[in-house]
C-alpha positions as CSV (number, residue, x, y, z in Angstrom):
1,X,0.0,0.0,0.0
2,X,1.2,3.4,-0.6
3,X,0.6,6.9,-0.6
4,X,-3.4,7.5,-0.2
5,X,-2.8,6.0,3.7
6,X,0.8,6.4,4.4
7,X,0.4,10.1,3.9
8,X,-1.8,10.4,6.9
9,X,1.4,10.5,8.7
10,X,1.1,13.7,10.0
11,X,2.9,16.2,12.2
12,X,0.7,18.4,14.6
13,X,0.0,21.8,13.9
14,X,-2.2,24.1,15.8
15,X,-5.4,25.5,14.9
16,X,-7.7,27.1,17.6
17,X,-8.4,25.8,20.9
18,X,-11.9,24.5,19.7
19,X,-10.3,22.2,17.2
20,X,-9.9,19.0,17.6
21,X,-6.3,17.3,17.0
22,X,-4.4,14.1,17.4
23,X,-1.4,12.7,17.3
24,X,0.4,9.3,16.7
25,X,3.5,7.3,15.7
26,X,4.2,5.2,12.9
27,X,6.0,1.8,12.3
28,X,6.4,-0.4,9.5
29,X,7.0,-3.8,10.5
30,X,8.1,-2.7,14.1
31,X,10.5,0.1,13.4
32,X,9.6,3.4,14.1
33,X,8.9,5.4,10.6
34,X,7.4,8.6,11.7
35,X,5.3,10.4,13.3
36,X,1.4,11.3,12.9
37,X,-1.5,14.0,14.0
38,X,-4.0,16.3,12.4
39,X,-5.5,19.1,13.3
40,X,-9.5,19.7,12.4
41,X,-12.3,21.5,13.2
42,X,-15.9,21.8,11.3
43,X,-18.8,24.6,11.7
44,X,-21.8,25.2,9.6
45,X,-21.5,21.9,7.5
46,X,-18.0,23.1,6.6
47,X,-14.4,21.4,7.7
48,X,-10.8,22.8,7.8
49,X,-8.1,20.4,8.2
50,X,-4.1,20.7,8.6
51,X,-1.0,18.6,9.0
52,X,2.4,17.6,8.4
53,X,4.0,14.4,7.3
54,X,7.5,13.1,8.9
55,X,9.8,10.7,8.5
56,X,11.4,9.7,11.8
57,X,14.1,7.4,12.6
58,X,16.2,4.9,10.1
59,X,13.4,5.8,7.8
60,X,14.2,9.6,8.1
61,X,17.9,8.6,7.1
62,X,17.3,6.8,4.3
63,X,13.9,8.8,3.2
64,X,14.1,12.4,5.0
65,X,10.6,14.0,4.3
66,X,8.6,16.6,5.4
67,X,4.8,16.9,4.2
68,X,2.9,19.7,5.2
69,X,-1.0,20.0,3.9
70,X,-4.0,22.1,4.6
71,X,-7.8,21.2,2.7
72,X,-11.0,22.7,3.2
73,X,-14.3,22.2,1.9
74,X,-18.2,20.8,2.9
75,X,-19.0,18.4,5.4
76,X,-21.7,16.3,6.0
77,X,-21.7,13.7,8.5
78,X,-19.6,10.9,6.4
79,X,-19.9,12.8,3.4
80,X,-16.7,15.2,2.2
81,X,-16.6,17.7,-0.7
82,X,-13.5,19.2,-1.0
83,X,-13.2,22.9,-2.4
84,X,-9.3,23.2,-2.1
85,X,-6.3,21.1,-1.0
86,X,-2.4,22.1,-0.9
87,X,0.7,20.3,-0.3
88,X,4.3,21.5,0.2
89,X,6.9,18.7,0.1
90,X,10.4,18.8,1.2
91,X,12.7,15.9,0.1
92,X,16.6,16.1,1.0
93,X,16.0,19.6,0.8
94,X,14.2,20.2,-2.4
95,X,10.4,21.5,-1.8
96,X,7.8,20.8,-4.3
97,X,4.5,22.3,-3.8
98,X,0.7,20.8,-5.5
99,X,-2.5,22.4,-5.1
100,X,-6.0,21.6,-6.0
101,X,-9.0,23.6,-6.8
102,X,-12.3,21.8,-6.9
103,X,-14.6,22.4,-9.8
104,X,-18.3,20.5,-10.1
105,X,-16.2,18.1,-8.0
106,X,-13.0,17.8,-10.4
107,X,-9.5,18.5,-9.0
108,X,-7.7,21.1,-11.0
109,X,-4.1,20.3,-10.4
110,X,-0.8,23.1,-10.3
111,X,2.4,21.7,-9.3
112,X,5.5,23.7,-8.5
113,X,7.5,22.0,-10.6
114,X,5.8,20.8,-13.2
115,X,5.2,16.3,-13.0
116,X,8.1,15.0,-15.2
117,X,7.3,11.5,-14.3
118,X,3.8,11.2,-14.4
119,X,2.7,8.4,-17.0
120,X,0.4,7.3,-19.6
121,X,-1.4,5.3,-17.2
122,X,-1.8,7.8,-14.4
123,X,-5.7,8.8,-14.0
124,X,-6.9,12.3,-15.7
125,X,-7.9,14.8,-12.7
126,X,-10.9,15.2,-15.2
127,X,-12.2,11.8,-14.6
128,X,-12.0,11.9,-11.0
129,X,-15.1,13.7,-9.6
130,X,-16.4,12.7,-6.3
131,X,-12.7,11.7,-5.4
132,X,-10.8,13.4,-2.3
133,X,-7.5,15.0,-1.6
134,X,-5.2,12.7,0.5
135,X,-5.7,15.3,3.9
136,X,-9.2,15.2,3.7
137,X,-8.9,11.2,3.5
138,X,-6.7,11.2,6.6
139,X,-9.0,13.3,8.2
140,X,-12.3,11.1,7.4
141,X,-10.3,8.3,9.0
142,X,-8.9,9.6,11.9
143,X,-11.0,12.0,13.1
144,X,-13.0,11.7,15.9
145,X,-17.1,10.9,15.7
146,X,-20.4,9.7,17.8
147,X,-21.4,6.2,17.4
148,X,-23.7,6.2,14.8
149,X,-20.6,8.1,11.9
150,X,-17.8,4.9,13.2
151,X,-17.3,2.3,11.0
152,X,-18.9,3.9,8.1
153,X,-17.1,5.4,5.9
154,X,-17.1,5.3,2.0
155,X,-14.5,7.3,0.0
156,X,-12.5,7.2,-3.2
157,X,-8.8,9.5,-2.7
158,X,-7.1,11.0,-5.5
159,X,-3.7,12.3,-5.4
160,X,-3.5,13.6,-9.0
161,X,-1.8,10.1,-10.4
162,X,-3.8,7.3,-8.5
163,X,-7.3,6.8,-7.6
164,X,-8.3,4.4,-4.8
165,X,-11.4,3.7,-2.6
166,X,-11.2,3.2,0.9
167,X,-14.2,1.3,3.3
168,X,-15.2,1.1,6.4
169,X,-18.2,-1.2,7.7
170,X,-19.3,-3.6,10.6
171,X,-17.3,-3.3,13.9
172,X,-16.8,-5.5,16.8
173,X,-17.1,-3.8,20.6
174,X,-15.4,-5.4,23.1
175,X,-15.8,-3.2,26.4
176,X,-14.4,0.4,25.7
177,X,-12.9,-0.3,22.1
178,X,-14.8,-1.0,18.5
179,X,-12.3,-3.0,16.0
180,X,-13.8,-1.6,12.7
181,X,-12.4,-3.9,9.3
182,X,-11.8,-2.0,6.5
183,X,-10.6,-2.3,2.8
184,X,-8.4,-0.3,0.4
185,X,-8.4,-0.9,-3.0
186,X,-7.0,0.3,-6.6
187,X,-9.4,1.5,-8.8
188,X,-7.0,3.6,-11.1
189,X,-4.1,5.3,-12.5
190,X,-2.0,1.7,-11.5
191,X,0.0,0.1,-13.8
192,X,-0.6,-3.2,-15.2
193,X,2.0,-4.7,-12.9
194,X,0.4,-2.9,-10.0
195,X,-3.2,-4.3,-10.7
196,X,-2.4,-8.0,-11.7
197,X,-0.2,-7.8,-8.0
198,X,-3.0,-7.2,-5.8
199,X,-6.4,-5.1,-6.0
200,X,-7.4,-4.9,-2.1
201,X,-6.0,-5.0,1.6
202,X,-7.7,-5.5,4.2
203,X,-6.8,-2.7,6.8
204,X,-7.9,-2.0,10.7
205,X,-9.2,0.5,13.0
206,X,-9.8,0.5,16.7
207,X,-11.8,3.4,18.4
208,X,-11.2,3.9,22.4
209,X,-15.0,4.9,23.1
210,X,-15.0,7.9,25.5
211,X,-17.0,8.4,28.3
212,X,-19.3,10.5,26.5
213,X,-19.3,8.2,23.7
214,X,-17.0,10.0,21.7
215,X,-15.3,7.4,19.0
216,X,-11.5,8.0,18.9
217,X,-9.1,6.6,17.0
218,X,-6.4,4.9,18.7
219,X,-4.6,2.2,16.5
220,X,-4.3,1.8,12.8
221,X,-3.0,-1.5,11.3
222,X,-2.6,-2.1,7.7
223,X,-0.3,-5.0,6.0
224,X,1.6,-3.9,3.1
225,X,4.5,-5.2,0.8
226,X,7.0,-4.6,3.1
227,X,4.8,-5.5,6.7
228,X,2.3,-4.4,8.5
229,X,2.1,-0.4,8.8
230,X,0.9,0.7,12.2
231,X,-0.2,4.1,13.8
232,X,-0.3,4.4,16.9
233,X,-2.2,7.4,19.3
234,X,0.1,9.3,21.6
């Protein structure tokens, strides 16, 4: 698995004191990768949501990263409509920079420079309405929510090369926790390769359920090629 879920590895930053925020670490196959949070906050059937992206540990030396992102747009309950979504990368030193303006639900894409590597197969931004930007799928996923919005969730991320759709249904509860399953799978801009490999993981969530039954994300498990990918709630 790769970016659409990986890139919820975010570094806090602060909004105001109403917001809500979290943060967590990340390991792949028991070494620490990085570190994770968002920031969030909604009013009026509208969201704002912020973070950054680090690489942490042996991962930081042989991948130093930095992502920092900001998307806003309208809310309601499970349902997300992006209006705009930016993204400033900074890779042994080099930044790169990508926004997105939503038009009748279509990403218009600038990037800072220009994509020299995209490729035939990569999916057209014009094909992608109803898709999401990568922060507003971290935020869907790791936000918190009442009872009836956990463990139902139904999005399709796009980060201007690959589209994928990610699913959240059932649950279990077991005293003060709810293990939700979910699935993410391709759908396009893959290569061949890519799609005769695999189509679908299977990927976890646990909610700690508050006292005032507040859902809130506490552990993230998802296997991937290289082991399984956890994220972990400070």
């Amino acid at each position: 698995m790769r970016r659409p879920l990986i890139v919820a590895a975010l570094l806090f930053l602060s909004l105001p004191a109403c917001a809500e925020d979290g943060q967590f670490s990340v390991s792949l196959s028991g070494i620490p990768a990085g570190v994770l949070a968002y920031s969030g906050s909604e009013s009026g059937g509208r969201y704002t949501t912020r973070g950054e992206a680090a690489s942490t540990g042996l991962a930081r030396g042989l991948y130093p990263t930095q992502v920092t992102t900001v998307a806003s747009g309208r809310v309601e309950g499970n349902r997300y409509t992006p209006e705009i979504y930016k993204e400033s990368t900074t890779k042994k030193g080099e930044t790169k920079t990508t926004a997105f303006r939503y038009l009748n639900g279509r990403p218009e894409i600038t990037k800072n420079p220009p994509d020299t590597r995209r490729k035939s197969y990569h999916a057209d931004p014009q094909g992608q309405a109803g898709t999401v930007d990568p922060m507003t799928a971290a935020y869907a996923i790791l936000r918190d929510r009442p009872a009836g919005l956990a463990c139902n969730l139904d999005i399709s991320p796009y980060d201007g090369r690959e589209r994928t759709r990610i699913r959240l249904s059932g649950g279990k509860r077991e005293g003060d926790t709810l293990t939700c399953p979910g699935t993410y799978s391709r759908v396009a801009g893959f290569s061949d390769k890519d799609m005769a490999e695999r189509v679908h993981w299977p990927f976890t969530v646990v909610y700690s359920i508050l006292p005032d039954g507040t859902h809130r994300v506490s552990k993230v498990t998802v296997p991937t090629s290289l082991g399984k990918l956890r994220m972990t709630r400070h």
